[in-house]
PLY file of the C-alpha trace (Angstrom):
ply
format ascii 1.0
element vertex 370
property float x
property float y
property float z
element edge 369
property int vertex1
property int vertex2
end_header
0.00 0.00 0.00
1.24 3.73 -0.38
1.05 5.72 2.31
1.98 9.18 3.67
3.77 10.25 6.65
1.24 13.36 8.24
1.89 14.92 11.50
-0.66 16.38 13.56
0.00 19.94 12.80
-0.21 19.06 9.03
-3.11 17.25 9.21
-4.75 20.21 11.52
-3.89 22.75 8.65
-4.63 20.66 5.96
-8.32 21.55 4.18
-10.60 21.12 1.05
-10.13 22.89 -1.76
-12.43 23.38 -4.89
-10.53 23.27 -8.27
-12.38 24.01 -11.66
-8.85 22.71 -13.50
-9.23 19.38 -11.51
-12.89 19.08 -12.32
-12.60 19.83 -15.76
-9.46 17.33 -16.40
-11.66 14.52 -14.16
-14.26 15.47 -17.19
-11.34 14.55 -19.91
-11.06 11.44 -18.06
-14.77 11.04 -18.12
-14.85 11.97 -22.32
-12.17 9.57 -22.63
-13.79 6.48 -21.62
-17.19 7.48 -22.59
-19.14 5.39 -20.49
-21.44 7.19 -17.73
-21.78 5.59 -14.49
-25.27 7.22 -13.76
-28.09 8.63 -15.91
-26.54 12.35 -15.31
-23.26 11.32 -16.54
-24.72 9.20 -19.31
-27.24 12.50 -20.23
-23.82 14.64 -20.53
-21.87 12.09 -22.52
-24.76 12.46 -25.20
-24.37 16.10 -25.28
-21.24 16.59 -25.13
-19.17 12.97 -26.46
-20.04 13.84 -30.18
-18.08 17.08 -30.39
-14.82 15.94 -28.08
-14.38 13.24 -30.35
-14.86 14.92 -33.70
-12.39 17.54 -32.05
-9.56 14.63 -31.19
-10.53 13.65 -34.93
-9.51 16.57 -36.24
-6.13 16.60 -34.25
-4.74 12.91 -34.23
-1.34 15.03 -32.40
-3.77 15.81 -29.15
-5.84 13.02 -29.05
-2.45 10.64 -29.18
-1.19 12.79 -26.19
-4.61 12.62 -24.26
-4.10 8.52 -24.76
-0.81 8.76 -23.60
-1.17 10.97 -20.83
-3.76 9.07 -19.18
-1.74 6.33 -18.40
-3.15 2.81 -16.76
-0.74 3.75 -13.49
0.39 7.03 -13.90
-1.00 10.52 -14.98
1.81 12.56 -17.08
2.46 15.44 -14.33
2.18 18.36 -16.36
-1.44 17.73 -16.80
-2.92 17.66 -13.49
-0.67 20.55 -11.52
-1.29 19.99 -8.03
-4.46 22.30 -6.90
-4.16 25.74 -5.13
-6.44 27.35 -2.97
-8.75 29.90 -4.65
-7.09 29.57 -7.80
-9.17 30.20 -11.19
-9.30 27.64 -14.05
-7.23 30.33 -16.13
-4.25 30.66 -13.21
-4.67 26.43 -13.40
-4.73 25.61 -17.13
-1.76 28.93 -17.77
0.40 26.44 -15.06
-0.14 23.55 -17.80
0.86 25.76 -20.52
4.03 26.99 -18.93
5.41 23.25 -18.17
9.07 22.65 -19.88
8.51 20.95 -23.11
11.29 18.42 -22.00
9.06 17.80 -18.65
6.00 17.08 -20.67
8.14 14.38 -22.58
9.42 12.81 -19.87
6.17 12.93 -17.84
4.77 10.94 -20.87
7.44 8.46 -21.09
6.51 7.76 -17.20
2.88 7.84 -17.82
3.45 5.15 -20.95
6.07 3.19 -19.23
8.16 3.07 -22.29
9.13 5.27 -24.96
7.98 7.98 -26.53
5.79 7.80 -29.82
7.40 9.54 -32.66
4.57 12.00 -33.37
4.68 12.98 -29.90
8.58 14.08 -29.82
7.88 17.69 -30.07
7.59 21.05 -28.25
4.13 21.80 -28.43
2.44 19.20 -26.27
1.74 21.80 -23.07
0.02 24.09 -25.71
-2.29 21.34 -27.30
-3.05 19.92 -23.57
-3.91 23.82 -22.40
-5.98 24.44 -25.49
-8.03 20.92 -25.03
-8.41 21.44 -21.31
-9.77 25.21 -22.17
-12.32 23.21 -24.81
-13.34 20.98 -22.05
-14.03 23.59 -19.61
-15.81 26.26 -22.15
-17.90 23.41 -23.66
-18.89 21.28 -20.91
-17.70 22.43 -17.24
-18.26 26.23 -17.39
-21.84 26.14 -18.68
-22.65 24.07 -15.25
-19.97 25.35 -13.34
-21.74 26.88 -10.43
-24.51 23.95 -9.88
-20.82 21.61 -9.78
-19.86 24.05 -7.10
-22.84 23.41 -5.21
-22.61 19.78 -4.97
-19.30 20.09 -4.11
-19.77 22.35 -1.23
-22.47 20.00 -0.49
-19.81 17.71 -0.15
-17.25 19.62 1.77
-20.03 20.78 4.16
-21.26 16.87 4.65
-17.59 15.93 5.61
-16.98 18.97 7.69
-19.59 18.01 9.59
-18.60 14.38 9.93
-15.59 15.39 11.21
-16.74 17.68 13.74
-18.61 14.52 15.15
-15.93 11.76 14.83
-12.70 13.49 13.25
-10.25 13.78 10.65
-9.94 9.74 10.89
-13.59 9.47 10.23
-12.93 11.75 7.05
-10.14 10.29 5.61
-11.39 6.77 6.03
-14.60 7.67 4.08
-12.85 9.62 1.36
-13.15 6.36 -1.21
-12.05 3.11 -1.29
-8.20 2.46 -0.69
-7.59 5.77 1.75
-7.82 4.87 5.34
-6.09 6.35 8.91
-3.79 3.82 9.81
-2.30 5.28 12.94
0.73 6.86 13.93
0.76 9.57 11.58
0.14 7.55 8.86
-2.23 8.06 5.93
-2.88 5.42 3.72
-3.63 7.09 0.10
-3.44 3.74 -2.29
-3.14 0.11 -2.57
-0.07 0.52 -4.35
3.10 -0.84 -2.67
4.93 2.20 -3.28
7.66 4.18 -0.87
6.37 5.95 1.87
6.34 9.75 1.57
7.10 11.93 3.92
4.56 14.87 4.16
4.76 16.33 7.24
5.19 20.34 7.11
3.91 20.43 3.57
0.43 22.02 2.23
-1.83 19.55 2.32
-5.67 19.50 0.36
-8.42 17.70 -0.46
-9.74 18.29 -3.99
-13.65 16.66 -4.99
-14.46 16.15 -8.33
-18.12 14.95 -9.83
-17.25 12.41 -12.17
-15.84 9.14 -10.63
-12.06 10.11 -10.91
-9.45 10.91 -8.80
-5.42 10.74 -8.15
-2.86 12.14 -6.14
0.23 14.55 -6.37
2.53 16.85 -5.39
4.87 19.21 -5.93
8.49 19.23 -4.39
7.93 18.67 -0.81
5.78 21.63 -0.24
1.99 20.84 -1.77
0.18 17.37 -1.56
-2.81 16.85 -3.03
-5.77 13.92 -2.81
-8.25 14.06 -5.72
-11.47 12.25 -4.43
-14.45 11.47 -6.63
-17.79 13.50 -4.14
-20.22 11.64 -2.76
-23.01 13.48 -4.51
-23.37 13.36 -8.22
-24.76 15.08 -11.01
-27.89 14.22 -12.70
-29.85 16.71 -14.96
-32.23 13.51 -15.82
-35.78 14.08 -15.26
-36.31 10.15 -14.36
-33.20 10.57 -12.00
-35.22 13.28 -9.98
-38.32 11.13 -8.71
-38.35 10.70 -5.22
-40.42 7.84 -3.90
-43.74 7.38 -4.30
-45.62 7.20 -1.08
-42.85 9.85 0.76
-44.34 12.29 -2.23
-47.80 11.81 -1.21
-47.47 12.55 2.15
-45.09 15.44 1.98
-45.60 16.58 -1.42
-42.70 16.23 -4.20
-40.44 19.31 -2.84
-40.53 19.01 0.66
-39.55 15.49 -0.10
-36.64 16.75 -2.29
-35.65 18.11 0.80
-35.91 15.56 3.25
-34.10 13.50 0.86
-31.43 15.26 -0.21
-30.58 15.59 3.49
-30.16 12.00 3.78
-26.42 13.08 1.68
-25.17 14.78 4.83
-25.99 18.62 6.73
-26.33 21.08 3.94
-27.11 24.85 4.26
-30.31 26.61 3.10
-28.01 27.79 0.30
-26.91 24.66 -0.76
-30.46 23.64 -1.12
-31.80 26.08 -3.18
-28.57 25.31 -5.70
-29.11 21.52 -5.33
-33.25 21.60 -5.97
-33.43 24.49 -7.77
-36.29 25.92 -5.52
-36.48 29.48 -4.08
-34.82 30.74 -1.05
-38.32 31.29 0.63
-39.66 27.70 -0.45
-37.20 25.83 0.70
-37.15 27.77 4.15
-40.79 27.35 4.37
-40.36 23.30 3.94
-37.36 23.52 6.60
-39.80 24.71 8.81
-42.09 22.16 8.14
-39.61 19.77 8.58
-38.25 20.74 11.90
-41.94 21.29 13.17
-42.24 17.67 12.49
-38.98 16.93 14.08
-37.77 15.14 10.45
-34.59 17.65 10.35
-32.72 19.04 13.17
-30.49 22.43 12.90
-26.75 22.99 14.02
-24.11 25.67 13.73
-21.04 25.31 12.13
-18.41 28.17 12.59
-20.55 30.96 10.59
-22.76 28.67 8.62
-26.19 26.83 9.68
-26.46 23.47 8.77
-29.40 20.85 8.14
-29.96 17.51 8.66
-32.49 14.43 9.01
-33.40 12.83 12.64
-33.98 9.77 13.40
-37.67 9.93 12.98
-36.59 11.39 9.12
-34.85 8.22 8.69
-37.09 6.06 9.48
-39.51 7.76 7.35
-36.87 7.81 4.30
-36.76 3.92 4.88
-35.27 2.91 1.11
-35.87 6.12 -0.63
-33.65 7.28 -3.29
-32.35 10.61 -3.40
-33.42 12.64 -6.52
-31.39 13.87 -9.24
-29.31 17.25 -8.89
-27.69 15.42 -5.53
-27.95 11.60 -5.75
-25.76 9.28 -3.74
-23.08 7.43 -6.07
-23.85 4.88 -7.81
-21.69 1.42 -8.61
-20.34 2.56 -11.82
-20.70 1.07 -14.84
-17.41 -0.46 -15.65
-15.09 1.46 -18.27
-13.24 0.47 -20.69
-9.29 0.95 -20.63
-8.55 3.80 -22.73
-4.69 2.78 -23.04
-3.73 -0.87 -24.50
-2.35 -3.58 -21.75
1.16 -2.39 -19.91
2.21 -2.18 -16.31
3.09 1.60 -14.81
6.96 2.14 -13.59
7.38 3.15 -9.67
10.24 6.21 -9.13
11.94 6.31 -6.64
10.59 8.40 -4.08
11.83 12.37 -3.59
13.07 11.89 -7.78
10.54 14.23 -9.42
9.27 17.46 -8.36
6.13 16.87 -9.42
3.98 13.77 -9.94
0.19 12.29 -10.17
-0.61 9.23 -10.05
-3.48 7.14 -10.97
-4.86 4.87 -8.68
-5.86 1.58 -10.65
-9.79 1.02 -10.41
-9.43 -3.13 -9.81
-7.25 -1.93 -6.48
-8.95 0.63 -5.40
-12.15 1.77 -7.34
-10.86 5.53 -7.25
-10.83 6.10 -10.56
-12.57 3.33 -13.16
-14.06 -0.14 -12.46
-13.44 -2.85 -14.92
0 1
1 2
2 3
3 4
4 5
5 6
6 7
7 8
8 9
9 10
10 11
11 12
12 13
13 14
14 15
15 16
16 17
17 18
18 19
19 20
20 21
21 22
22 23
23 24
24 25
25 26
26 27
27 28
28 29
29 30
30 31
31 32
32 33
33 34
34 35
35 36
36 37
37 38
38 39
39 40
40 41
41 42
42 43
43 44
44 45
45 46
46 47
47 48
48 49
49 50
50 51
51 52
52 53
53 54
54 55
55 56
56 57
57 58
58 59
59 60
60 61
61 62
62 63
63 64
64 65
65 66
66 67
67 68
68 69
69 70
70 71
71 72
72 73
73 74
74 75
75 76
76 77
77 78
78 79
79 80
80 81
81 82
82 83
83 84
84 85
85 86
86 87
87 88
88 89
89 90
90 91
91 92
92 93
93 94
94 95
95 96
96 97
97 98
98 99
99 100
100 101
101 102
102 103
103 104
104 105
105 106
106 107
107 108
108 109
109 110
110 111
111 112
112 113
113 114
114 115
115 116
116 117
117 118
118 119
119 120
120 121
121 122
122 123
123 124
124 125
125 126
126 127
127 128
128 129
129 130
130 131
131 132
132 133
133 134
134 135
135 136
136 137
137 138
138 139
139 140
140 141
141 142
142 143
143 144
144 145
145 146
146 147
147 148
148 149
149 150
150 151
151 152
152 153
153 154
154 155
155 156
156 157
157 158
158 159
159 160
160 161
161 162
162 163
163 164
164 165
165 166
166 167
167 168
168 169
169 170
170 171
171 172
172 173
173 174
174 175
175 176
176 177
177 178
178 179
179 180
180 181
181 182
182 183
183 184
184 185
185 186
186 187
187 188
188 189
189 190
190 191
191 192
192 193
193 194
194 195
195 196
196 197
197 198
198 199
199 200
200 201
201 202
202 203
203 204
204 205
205 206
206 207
207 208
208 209
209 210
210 211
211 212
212 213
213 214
214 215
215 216
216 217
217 218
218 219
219 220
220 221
221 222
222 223
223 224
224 225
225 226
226 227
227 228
228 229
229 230
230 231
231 232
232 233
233 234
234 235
235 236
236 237
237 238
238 239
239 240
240 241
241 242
242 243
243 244
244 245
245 246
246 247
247 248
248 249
249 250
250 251
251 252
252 253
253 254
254 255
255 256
256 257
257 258
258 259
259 260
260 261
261 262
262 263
263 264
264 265
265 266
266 267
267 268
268 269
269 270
270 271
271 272
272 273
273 274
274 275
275 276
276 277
277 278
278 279
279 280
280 281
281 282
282 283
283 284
284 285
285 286
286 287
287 288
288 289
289 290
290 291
291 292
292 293
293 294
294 295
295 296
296 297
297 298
298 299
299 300
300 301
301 302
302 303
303 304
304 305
305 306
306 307
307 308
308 309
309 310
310 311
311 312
312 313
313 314
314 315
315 316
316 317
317 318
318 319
319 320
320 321
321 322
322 323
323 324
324 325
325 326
326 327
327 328
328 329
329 330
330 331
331 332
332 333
333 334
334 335
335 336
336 337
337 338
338 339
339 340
340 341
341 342
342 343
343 344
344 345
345 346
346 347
347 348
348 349
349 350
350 351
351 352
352 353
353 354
354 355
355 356
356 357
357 358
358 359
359 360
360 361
361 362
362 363
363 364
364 365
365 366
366 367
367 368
368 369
């Protein structure tokens, strides 16, 4: 297994970060394979698969580096620079553009575990990786950008809250298959059997992403990063928005959106309103419904007020599924391997500056199943 080396001061600085460059290269992933793991994802594929590929099609040069790049073990570094707080997808994507020309090469002979193809032995690869990443983000990510940031706060907010009640151990054990506490400052972050790292001191962040991707990195000894697929996901289907049945009846269909959404972990009035789409004053008037009924119960958290179902609002959920906008994650459907069959190549550890790496689905489910 691959594990880090976190102190308790690192770990007590350490926080989660939101990163439109991360979710918009999880989304290259996601075009790559073009399999969707849930009606939203499969409802986005339609809308957006057709163009990607007829852009790849019309540059064999980019769509043989996105191949390589998105190796079975590894993900070439210069792809994926390791997320900063507050930073805009243009500060992200203009680090991606600025990488060496020589680093990009050698990240993709890692990422390949062998040598480089002919066609790719040139200077322009951070250029053509910036320029699909901005495609990718103007096309698909931006248009939805701010209902992604809501289910990611949704997400943040849900662990926050988790941890407040059984701590960072709790978190990290939850983040997906594969990560796990394991005790004297040690944070398990893969299956891999790969050198232990020593993090302690550094910046440390955790990055969620929509689609079912994720991978870790870092740069020098100074920034880690763990890339975690959310526990909500997005779903713009109509089908993937029903809640049950008889809870409808009884509460009527948005009150029940409520109730079940809630069911995801404490979420703010704010987060509501993104995540059903209601109005501020609805959904407060069915919060106060709710806690009449003593369904949902109400706690602070540092500035923000936070929502969540009782025991009596579980046992009224029962089996209900949560409706479409914010819908617990769903087995995936597998995915095919976008790269032809080769083992990755472990470096030695403190030999790169910078480094992501892909976490193998059959070890660890982190990224792709199958």
């Amino acid at each position: 297994m691959g594990w880090w080396q976190v102190n308790a001061d690192t770990l007590a600085r350490s926080r989660f970060v939101l990163s439109p460059l991360a979710e918009t290269f999880a989304c290259v992933k996601l075009l790559q394979w073009g399999v969707g793991a849930h009606p939203g994802e499969r409802e986005w594929l339609r809308d957006h698969l057709p163009g990607y590929r007829a852009r790849l099609a019309a540059d064999p040069v980019t769509a043989l580096l996105v191949r390589a790049g998105l190796g079975r073990s590894w993900i070439a570094d210069f792809l994926t620079p390791t997320p900063r707080d507050g930073e805009t997808f243009g500060q992200g994507v203009a680090r991606v553009r600025a990488a060496r020309p020589a680093d990009a090469r050698a990240h993709l002979r890692v990422s390949l575990a062998g040598p480089l193809p002919a066609a790719l032995d040139r200077d322009d690869l951070p250029e053509r990786a910036a320029a699909l990443l901005e495609y990718v983000w103007e096309a698909t990510v931006r248009p939805t950008w701010e209902r992604r940031r809501h289910v990611l706060e949704a997400d943040v907010a849900a662990r926050t809250a988790r941890m407040s009640r059984g701590g960072w151990a709790v978190v990290l054990d939850s983040l997906r298959p594969g990560t796990r506490w394991l005790g004297d400052n040690r944070f398990q972050v893969n299956a891999h059997e790969y050198p232990p790292r020593e993090v302690s001191g550094a910046e440390l962040v955790f990055v969620p992403v929509t689609p079912e991707a994720g991978w870790v990195s870092w740069e020098g000894r100074e920034r880690y990063a763990v890339v975690y697929p959310c526990a909500g996901v997005l779903a713009g289907d109509e089908r993937a928005r029903a809640v049950p049945a008889g809870l409808g009846a009884l509460l009527g269909r948005p009150r029940a959106t409520v109730l079940v959404l809630l069911g995801q972990g404490p979420l703010s009035t704010t987060q509501l309103v993104a995540l059903t789409g209601q109005g501020l004053g609805s959904v407060g008037r069915h919060l106060k419904v709710l806690l009449d009924a003593g369904l949902v119960e109400r706690r602070r958290t540092g500035r923000s007020v936070l929502y969540a179902r009782t025991g009596a609002g579980e046992v009224l959920m029962g089996s209900g599924t949560p409706p479409g906008t914010y819908a617990p994650r769903p087995e995936p459907t597998p995915r095919p391997e976008p790269n032809p069959p080769g083992g990755g190549r472990i470096r030695p550890a403190g030999t790169r500056s910078t480094r992501q790496e892909r976490i193998p689905p059959a070890e660890t489910g982190f990224t792709r199943r199958g």
